[in-house]
N, C-alpha and C positions, 0 to 999 in steps of 0.2 A: 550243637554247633560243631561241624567238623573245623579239626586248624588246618585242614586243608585253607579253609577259606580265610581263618586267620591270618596265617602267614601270608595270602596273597594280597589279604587288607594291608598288613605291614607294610608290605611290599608298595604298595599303589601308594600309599602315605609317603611313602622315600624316596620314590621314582617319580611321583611329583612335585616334590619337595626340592630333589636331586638335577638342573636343570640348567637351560639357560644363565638363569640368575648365578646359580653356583659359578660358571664361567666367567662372567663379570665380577665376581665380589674381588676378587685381587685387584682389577682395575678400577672399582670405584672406591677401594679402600687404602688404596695402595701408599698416599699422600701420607696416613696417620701412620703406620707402620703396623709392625706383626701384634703386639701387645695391647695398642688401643682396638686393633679390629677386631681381634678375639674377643672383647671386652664387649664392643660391640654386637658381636655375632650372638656371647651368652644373653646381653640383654634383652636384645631382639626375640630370640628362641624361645624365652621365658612370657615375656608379652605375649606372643604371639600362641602357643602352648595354653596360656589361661584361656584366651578370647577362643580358641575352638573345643575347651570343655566347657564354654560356656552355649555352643552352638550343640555339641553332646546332648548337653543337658535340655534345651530348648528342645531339638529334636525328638527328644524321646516325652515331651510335654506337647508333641504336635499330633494331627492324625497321621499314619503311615503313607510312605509313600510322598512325603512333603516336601520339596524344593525350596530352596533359600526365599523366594517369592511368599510360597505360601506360610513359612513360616512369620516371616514379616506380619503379613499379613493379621494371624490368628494373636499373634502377642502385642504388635505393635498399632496395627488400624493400618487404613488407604494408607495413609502418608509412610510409614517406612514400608509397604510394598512398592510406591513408588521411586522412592529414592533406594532401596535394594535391585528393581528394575534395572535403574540408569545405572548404576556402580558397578553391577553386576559384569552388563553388556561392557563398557568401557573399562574394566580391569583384565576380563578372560578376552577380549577383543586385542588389547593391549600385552598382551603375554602372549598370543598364540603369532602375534606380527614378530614378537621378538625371533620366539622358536625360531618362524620362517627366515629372518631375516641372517639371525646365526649359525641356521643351516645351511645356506644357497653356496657359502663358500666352500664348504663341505662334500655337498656333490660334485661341485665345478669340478672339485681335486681329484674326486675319487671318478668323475667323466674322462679326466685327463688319462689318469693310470689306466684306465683298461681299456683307453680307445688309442692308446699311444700317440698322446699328446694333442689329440685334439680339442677344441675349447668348444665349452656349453656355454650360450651366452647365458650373462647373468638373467636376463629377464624368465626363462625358460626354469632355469634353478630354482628361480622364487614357487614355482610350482610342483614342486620332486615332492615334498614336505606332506605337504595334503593329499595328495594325490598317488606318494605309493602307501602312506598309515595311514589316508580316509578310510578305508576298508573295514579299518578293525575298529572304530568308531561305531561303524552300518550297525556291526556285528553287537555292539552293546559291552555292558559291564563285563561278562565273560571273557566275549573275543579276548577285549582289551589285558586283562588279566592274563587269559593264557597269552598273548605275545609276550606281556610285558615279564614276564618271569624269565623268558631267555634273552629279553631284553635285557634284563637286571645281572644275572648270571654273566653277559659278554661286558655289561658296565664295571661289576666288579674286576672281573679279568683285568681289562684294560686298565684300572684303578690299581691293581696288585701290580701291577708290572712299572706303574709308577713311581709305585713305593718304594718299590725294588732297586729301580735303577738310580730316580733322581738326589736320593741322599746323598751319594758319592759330590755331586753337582753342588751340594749348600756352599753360601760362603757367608759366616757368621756376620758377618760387618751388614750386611744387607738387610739384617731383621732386627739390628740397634735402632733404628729410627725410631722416636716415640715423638708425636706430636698427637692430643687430642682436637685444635684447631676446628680440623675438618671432622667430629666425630659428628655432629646434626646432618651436617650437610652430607654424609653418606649413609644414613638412618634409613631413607624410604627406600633406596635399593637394596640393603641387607636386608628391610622388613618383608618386598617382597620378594625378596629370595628363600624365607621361611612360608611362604602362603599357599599353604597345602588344607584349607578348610574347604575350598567350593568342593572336594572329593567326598565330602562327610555327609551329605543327604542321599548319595550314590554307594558309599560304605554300608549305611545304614539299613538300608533294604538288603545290601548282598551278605549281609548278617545278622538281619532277621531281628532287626532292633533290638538286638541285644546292647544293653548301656555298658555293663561290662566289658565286652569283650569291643565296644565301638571307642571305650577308653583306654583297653589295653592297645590295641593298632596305631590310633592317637601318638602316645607316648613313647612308645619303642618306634615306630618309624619315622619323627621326629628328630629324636635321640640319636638314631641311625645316619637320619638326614646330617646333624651337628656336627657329628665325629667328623664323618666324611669331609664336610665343608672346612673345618679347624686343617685336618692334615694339608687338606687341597692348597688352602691360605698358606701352611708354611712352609712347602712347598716351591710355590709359585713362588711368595715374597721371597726367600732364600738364591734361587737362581736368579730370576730376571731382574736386571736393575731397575730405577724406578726412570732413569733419563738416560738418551741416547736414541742410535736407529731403531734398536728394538729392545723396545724398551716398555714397561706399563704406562706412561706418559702418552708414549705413541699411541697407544691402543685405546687407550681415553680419548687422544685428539680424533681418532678417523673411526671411534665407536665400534671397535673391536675387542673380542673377548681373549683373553692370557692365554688362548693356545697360541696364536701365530707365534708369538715372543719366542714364548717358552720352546717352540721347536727349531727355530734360526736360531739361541742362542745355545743350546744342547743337542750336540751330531749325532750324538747316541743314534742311529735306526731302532733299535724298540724302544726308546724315549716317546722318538716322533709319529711312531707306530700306535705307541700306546695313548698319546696325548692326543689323537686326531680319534682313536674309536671311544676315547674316552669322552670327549665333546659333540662326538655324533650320537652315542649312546645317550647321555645324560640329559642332552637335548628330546630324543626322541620318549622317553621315559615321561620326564614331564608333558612334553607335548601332547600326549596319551590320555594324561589325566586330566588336563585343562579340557581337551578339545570333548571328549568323554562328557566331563561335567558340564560347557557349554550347551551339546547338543542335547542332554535331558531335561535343562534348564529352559530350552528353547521350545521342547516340546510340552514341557507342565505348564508354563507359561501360557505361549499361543496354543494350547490343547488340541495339540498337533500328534493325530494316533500316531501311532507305530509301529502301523505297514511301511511294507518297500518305498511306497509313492511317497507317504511321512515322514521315514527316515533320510531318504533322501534329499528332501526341501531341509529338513535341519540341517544334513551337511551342507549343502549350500551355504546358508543362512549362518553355519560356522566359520566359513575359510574364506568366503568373497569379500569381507570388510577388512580383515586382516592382511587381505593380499593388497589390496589398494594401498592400505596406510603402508605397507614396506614399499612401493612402488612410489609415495606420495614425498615418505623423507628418505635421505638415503644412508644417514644415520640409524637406521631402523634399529639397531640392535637394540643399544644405549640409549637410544630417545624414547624407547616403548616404554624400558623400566625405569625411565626416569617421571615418565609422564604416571606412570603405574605405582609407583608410594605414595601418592595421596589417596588412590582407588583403593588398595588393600588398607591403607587406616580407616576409612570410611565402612568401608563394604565388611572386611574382614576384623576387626577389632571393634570399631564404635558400635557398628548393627549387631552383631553377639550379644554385645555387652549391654545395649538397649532393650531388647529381647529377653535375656535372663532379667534384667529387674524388674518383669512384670512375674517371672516365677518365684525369686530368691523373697525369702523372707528375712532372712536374720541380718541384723547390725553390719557383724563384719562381713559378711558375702557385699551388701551397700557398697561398703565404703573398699573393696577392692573393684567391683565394679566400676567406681567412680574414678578411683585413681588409672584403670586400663585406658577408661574415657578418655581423661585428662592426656594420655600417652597419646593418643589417636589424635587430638585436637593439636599438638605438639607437631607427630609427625607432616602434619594435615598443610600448617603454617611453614614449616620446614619447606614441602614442595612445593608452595605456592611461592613462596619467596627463592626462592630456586631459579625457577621458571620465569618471573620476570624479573631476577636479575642477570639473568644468560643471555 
């Protein structure tokens, strides 16, 4: 195994991990304060950590070459490849409308800069997303990897110059808040802001099912993901208030992610420099990996070859429902990941965890198994009751 390939595994585990969701977690967190969210973020990362070495494990118990689908299938019968199916479609469908939707503001701004000040309508922006990284999708596991390395490379940049600058910016009074109140009710969008498993049947092949080395990538780009998230969270909660014009309050009400705030309330230019490539990066990083995992998903599925004529129906079939659903709410950022924690408990924790107990034998593997469940069933109820109480 070269660590050529290693490190890009890491890599793809952190850059999808590292994302949209990352962007929202101060605004959906923001109500408990800096110490419950943390609190949160570990317990989330730790659930979330077991349920894809339990998909590891599964994986390397399946024939090569296996998709979440067929895995289902060979452990569980029809029935969880059906409802792996539906979860599937409506979790990575759900995450790639966010990408889009968190993106559109993004180009608008960067249309404005270099055309001197002219405006890209929004409708037009919701297609930048797809259509200039559909390419490296075509291009397969590799492409994707080699972009995303210099992707990852300008992500940190922009992340270092955060560090850098917005310390000076803390004001300690802002991260005393401690209320747990709302620590459920922001469970399923921190959970899928950790949902970097659809990458692991795709890792898996580009490392030659190796179990080792598919649980070393797992763990450190994780781990990678966590840090990053923690600093980001103290950060954000440290400068922006929670109420006011610009504010995390705001950004919750019109479904926006802690960059706007963050760069109206700090003049800094490399502040606003770094906080704008930082959420263009971090976006596109994930959006790489989801869309990545969607289209082979799409293609093991409808056994769909792949030739040019094949790869391209799957892009299609990855980026036209997504662009609907951001055209459909306009909310889109915020509404995708909030509709999206019930998808990753289901999809990403309970089907793992259903899955391994047809491999695990022993007592306590059982009864951790049971209690991930139990977590998934939690979060499950969480979003349901969310949803029709909003």
């Amino acid at each position: 195994m070269k660590t050529n390939h290693i490190v890009g595994g890491v890599l793809l585990v952190a850059g999808t991990t590292i994302g949209a969701g990352m962007l929202a977690l101060p605004v959906v967190t923001a109500f408990m304060g800096l110490i419950p969210s943390l609190c949160l973020f570990v317990f989330c990362w730790i659930f979330m950590l077991l349920s894809a070495l339990f998909l590891v494990d599964v994986n390397c118990h399946t024939p090569k070459e296996s998709n979440l689908i067929t895995m289902a299938e060979k452990t569980i019968g029809p029935f969880g490849k059906i409802v792996s199916w539906v979860f599937y479609l409506l979790l990575l469908y759900a995450l790639i409308a966010a990408y889009i939707a968190a993106s559109s503001p993004l180009f608008i701004s960067a249309f404005s800069y270099f055309t001197n000040g002219k405006t890209l309508a929004p409708w037009m922006a919701n297609f930048c997303l797809p259509v200039l990284f559909g390419s490296f999708i075509y291009l397969g596991t590799f492409g994707v990897d080699i972009i995303n390395r210099f992707l990852m490379a300008a992500l940190v940049t922009a992340y270092v110059l955060l560090v850098i600058f917005l310390p000076s910016h803390l004001d300690s009074s802002l991260l005393q808040r401690v209320d747990f109140s709302t620590f459920m009710t922001a469970m399923p969008a921190v959970l899928t802001a950790f949902g970097y498993h659809i990458i692991i049947p795709t890792l898996a092949t580009y490392l030659n099912h190796s179990k080792k080395h598919l649980v070393l990538t797992v763990v450190l780009g994780s781990l990678i993901a966590l840090v990053i998230n923690i600093v980001w969270q103290i950060l954000v909660l440290g400068v922006v208030p929670l109420y006011g014009e610009y504010s995390l309050n705001a950004s919750w009400t019109q479904g926006e992610s802690a960059v706007f705030p963050l760069s109206m309330i700090v003049k800094n230019p490399m502040i606003g420099i770094g906080a704008y490539f930082f959420s263009f990066f971090a976006i596109i990083t994930s959006f790489l990996g989801v869309a990545l995992s969607l289209s082979d998903f799409l293609c093991d599925g409808l056994k769909i070859k792949k030739t040019w004529e094949g790869r391209l129906i799957a892009l299609l079939l990855t980026f036209l429902p997504p662009i609907v659903f951001v055209f459909t709410y306009p909310r889109g950022f915020i509404a995708a990941l909030e509709y999206a924690g019930a998808f990753v408990a289901i999809l990403l924790v309970f089907i793992p965890s259903a899955m391994a107990w047809k491999i695990y034998r022993s007592v306590l593997a059982k009864m951790l198994l049971l209690l991930v469940m139990l977590f998934s069933f939690v979060v499950v109820g969480v979003n349901v009751w969310l949803q029709f109480s909003s």
